[in-house]
VEXDREN-2710 file (C-alpha; in Angstrom, 1 decimal):
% VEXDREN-2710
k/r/px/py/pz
1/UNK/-25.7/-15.2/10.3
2/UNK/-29.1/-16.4/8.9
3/UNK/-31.3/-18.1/12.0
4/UNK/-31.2/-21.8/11.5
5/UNK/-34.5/-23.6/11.2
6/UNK/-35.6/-27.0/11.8
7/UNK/-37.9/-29.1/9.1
8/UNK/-41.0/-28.6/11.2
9/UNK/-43.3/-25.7/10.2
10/UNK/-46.6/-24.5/11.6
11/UNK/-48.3/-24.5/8.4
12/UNK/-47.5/-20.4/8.3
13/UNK/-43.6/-20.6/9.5
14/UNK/-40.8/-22.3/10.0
15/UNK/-40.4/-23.1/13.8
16/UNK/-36.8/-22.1/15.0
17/UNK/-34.6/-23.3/17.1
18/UNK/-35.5/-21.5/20.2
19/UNK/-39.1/-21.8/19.8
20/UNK/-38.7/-25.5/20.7
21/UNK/-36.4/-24.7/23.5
22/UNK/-38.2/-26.2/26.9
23/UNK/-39.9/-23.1/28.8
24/UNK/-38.3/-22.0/31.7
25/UNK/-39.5/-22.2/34.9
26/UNK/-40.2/-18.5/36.0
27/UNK/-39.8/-18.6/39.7
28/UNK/-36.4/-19.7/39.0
29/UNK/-35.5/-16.9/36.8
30/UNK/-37.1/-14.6/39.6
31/UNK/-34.9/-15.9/42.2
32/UNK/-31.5/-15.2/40.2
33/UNK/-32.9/-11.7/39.2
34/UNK/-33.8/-11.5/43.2
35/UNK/-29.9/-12.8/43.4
36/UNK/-28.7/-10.1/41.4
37/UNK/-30.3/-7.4/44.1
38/UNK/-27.6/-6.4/46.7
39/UNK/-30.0/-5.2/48.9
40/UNK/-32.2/-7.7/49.0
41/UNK/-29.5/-10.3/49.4
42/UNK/-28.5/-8.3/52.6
43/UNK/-31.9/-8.4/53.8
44/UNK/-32.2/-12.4/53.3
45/UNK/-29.1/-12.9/55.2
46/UNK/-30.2/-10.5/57.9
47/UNK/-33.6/-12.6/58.6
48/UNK/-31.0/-15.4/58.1
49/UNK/-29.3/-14.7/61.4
50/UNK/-32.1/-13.7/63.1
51/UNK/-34.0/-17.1/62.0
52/UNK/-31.0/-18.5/63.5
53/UNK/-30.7/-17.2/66.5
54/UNK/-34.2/-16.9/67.2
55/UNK/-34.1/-20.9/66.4
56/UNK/-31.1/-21.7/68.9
57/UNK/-32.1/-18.9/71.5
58/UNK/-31.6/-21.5/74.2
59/UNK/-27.8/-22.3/73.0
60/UNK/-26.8/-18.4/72.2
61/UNK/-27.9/-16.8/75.3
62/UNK/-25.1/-16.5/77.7
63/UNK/-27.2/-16.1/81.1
64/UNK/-30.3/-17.0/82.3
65/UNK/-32.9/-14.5/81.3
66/UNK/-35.2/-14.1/84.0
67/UNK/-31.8/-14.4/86.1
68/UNK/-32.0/-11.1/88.6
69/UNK/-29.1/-9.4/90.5
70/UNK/-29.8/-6.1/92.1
71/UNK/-26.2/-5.2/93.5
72/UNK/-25.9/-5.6/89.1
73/UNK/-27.9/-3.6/88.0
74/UNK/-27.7/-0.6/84.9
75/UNK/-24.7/-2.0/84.1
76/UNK/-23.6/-0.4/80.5
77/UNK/-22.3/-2.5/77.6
78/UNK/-18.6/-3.2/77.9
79/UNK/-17.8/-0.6/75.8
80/UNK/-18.4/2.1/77.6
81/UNK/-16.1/3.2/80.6
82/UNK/-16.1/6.4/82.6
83/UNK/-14.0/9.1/81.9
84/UNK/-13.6/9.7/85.9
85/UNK/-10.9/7.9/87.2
86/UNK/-13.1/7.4/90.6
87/UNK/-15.7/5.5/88.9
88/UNK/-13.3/2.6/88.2
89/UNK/-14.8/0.4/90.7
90/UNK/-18.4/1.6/90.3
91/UNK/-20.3/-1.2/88.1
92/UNK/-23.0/1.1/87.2
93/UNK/-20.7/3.3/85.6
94/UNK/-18.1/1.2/83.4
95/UNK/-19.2/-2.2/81.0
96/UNK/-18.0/-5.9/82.2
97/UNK/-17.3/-8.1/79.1
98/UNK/-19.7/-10.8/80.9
99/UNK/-22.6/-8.4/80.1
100/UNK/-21.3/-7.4/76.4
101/UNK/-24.6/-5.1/76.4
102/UNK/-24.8/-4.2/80.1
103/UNK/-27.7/-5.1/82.6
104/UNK/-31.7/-3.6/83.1
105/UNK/-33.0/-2.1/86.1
106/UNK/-32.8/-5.7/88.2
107/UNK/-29.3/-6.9/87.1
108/UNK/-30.5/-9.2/83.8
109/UNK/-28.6/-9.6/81.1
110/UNK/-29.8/-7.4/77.7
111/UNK/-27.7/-9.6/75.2
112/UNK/-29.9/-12.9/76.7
113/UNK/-33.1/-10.8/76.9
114/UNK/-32.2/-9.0/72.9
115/UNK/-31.6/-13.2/72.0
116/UNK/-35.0/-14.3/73.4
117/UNK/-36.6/-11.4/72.2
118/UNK/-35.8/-12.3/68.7
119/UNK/-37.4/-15.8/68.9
120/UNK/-40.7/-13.7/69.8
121/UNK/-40.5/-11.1/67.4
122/UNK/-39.9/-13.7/64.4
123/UNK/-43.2/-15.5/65.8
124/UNK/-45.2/-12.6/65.8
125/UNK/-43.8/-12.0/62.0
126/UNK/-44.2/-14.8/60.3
127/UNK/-47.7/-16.9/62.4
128/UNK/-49.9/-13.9/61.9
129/UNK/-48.7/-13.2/58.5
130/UNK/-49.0/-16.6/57.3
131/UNK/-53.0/-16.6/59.1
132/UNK/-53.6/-13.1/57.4
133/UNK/-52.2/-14.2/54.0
134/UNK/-54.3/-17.8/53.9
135/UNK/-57.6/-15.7/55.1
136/UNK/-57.4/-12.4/52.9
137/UNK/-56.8/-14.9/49.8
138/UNK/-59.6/-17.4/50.1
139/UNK/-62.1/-14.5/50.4
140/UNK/-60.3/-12.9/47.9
141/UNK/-60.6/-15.8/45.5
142/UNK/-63.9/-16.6/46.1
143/UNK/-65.1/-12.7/46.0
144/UNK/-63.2/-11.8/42.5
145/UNK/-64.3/-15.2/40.5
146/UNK/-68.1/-15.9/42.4
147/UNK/-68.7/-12.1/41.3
148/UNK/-72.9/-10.8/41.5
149/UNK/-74.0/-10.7/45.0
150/UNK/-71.3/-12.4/46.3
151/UNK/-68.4/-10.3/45.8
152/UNK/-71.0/-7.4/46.6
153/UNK/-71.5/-9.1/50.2
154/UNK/-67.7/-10.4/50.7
155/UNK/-66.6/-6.5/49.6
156/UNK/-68.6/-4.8/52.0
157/UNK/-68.0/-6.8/54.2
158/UNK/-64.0/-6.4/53.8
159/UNK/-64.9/-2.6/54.0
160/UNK/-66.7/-2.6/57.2
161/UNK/-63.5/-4.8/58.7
162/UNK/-61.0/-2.2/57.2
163/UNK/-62.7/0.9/58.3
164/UNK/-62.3/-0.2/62.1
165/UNK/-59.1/1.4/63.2
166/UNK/-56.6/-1.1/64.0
167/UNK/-54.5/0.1/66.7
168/UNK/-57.6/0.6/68.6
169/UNK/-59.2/-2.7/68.2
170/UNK/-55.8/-4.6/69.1
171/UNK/-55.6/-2.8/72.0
172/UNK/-59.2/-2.8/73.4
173/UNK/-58.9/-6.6/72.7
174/UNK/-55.5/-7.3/74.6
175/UNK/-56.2/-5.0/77.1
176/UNK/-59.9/-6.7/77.5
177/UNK/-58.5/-10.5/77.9
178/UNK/-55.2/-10.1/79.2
179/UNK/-55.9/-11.8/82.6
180/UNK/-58.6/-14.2/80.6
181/UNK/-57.1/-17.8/79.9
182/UNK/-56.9/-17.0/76.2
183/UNK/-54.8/-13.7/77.7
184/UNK/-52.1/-16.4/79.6
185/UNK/-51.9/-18.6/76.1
186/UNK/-48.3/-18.5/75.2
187/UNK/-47.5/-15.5/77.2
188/UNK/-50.2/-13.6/75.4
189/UNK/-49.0/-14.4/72.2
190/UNK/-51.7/-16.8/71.0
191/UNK/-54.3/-13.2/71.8
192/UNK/-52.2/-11.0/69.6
193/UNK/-52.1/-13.6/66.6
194/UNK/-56.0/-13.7/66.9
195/UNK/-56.0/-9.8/66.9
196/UNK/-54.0/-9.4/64.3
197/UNK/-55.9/-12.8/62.0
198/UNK/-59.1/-10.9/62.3
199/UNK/-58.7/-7.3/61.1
200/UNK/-55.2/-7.6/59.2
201/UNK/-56.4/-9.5/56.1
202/UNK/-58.5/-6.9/54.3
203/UNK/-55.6/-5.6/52.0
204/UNK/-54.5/-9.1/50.9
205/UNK/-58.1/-9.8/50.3
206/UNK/-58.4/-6.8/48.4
207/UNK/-55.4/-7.6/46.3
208/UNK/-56.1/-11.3/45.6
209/UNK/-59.7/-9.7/44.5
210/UNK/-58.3/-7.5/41.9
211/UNK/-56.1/-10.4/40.6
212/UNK/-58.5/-12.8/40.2
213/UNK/-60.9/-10.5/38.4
214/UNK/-58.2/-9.5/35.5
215/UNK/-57.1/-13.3/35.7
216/UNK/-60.1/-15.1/35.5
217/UNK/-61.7/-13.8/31.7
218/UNK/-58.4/-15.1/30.2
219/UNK/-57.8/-17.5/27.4
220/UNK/-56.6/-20.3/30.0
221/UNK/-59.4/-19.9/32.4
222/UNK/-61.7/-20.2/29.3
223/UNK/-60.1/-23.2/28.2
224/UNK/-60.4/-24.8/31.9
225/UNK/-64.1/-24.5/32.4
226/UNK/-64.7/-25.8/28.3
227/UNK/-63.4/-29.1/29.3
228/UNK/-65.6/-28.9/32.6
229/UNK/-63.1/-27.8/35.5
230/UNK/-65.1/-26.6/38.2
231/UNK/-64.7/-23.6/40.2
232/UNK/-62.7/-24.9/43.1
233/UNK/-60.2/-26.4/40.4
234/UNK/-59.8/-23.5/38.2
235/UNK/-59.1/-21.4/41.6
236/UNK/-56.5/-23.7/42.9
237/UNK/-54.9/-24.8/39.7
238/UNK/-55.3/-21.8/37.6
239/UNK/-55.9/-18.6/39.5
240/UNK/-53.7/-19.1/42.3
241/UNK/-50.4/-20.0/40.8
242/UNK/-50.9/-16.9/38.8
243/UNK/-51.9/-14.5/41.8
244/UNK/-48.9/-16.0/43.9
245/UNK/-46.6/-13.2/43.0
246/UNK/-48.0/-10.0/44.5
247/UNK/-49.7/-12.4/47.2
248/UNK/-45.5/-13.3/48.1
249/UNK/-44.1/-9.7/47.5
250/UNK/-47.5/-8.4/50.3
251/UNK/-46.8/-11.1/52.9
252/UNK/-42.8/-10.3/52.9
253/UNK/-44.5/-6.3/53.4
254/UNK/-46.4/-7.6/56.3
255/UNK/-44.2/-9.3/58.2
256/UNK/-42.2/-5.9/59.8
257/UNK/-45.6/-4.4/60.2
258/UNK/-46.3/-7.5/62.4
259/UNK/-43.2/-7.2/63.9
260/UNK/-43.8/-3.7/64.6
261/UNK/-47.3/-3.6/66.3
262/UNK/-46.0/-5.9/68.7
263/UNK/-43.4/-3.0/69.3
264/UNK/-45.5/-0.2/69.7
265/UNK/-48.0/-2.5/71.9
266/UNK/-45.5/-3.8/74.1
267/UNK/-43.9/-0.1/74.8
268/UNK/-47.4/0.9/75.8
269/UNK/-47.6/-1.9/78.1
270/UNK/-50.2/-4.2/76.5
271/UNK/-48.3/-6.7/74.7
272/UNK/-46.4/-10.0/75.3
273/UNK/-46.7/-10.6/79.4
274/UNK/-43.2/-11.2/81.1
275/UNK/-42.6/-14.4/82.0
276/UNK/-41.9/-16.4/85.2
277/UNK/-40.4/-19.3/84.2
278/UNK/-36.8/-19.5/82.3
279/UNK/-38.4/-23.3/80.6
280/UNK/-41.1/-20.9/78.9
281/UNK/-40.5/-20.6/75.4
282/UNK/-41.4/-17.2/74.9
283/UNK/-39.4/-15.2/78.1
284/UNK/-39.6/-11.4/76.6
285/UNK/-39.6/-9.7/73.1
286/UNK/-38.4/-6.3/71.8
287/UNK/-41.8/-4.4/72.4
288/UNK/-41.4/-5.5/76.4
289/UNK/-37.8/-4.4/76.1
290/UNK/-38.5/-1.4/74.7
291/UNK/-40.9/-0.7/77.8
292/UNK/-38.6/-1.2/80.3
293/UNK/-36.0/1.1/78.6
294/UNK/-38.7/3.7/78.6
295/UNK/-38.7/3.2/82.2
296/UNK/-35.0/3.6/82.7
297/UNK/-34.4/6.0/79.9
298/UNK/-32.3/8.0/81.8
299/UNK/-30.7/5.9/83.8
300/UNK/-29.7/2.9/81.2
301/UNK/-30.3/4.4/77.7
302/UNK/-28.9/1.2/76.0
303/UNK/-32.3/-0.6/77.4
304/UNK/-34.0/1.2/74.7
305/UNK/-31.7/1.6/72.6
306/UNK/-30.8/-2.2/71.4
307/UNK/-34.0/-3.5/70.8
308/UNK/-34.7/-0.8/68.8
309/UNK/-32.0/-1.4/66.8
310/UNK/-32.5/-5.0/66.4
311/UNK/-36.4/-3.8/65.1
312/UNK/-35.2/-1.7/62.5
313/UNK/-32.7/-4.1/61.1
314/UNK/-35.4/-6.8/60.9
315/UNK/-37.7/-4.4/59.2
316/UNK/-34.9/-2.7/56.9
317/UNK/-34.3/-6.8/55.9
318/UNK/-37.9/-7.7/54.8
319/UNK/-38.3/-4.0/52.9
320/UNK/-35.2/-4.8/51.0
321/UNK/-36.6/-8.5/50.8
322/UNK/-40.1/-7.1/49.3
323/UNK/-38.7/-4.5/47.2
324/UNK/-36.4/-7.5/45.6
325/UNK/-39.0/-9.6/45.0
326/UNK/-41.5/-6.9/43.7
327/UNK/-38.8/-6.7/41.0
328/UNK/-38.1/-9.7/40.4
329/UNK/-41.3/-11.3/39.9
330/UNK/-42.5/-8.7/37.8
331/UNK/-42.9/-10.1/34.2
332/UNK/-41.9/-6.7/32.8
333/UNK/-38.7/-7.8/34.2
334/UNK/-37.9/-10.4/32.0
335/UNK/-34.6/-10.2/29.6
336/UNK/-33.0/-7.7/32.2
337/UNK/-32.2/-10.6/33.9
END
């Protein structure tokens, strides 16, 4: 069937039909290609339910937290039962439904601490991130479209940053103003966010760079500045919106890297303190839990063994996330959706 044409030509060629169609808005087609991605509809509803918990922490948990018994203490989830028929009436060696995943070293509960723990965890995920994302890309903006001296000075300076080794720094710093009032912010959160803001940005600011500098010699960009848009305008309005894709897809990567450093510092003993108070809204998170299942690996191996779990399923969630939206938003994409 021959293409029908309207009356209206372009001086060279008819214009069809779908030419005049309105454009489409592409985030929109991203996020049904994104829907189409098992895996990465998993992983949203993953950081769904831990969003949600994390959120209602305070409703879910079924004890108090801090709450201590001794006399209840190791307790194994309620799964598990001994196999000795003497053990029956031994709470250390058979699970109690009230304590679905069994008691630490002082009798609290793991399924209240694993709860709380989330709410921490997400915090340490998403604060830094957003921080590390906002920094990396204004010097990265500024860097690939000021070019000369200035992204000489910004690039160096991103390379001096980058070559200190990160691990090191976040724990000479933590370990430097833990008992500092800046150390007692937020249960030592409010140090690990500035740790984590100051080093961590380097690759976004790198990326943004490299975006801006293959963006900013284009037709549109060219059009903006001949009817006098000024810098500031062209890199909000312009150079942004088109850098936002691989800026989304790096900040959904850095999230379980967050989320992981506060892991490995807490099971080294240097990240969020333990609280004192249940009406603190930060009482534990997975990196402290993971340290006091180090403690008592061989007594109470499900203290290390369920935060862990809960650490790889949120880092599983935002790869599967990433990888999604990597495809998705890549232009080369488009018509396989």
């Amino acid at each position: 069937m021959a293409q029908k044409t309207t009356t209206l030509t372009s001086g060279t060629a008819p214009l069809t039909a779908e030419a005049l169609a309105p454009i489409s808005n592409p985030y929109l087609e991203a996020w049904k290609r994104l829907q189409k991605n098992k895996a990465s509809v998993i992983g949203l509803i993953v950081i769904a339910f831990f969003t949600f918990v994390a959120i209602f922490a305070n409703f879910l948990a079924p004890h108090n937290a801090l709450q201590y018994t001794p006399s209840n203490s190791y307790r194994p989830p309620m799964w598990v039962k001994s196999a000795n028929p003497a053990d029956a009436d031994d709470p250390t060696k058979n699970g109690k439904v009230e304590f679905p995943l069994g008691t630490d070293t002082i009798g609290r509960d793991v399924l209240s601490r694993a709860i709380y723990g989330a709410r921490t965890s997400m915090m340490v995920g998403l604060i830094p991130t957003v921080i590390i994302i906002i920094i990396g890309t204004t010097l990265g903006m500024i860097s690939g479209y000021a070019g000369g001296w200035v992204d000489n000075l910004l690039m160096r300076f991103t390379d001096i940053i980058y070559a200190f080794p990160d691990l090191l720094f976040f724990i000479i710093m933590l370990t430097a103003l833990r008992d500092t009032w800046i150390g007692q912010l937020m249960n030592g959160l409010f140090l690990l966010f500035v740790a984590l803001a100051i080093v961590s940005w380097t690759g976004t600011a790198r990326l943004v760079r490299g975006q801006v500098l293959a963006l900013k010699e284009k037709d549109f960009v060219e059009a903006a500045r001949a009817i006098g848009a000024g810098p500031l305008h062209i890199m909000v309005r312009h150079l942004l919106p088109n850098s936002l894709a691989p800026i989304l897809v790096a900040a959904t990567f850095r999230v379980p890297q967050s989320i992981l450093l506060e892991a490995i510092l807490g099971f080294i003993g240097v990240g969020v303190r333990p609280a004192t108070n249940q009406a603190d809204f930060f009482l534990t998170s997975w990196g402290l839990m993971l340290l006091e299942g180090r403690d008592a690996i061989y007594s109470q191996i499900w203290l290390l063994i369920i935060p862990a779990i809960c650490i790889a399923l949120i880092m599983l969630a935002f790869t599967f996330v990433g990888d999604g939206l990597r495809d998705a938003l890549d232009p080369m994409m488009k018509g396989q959706a």
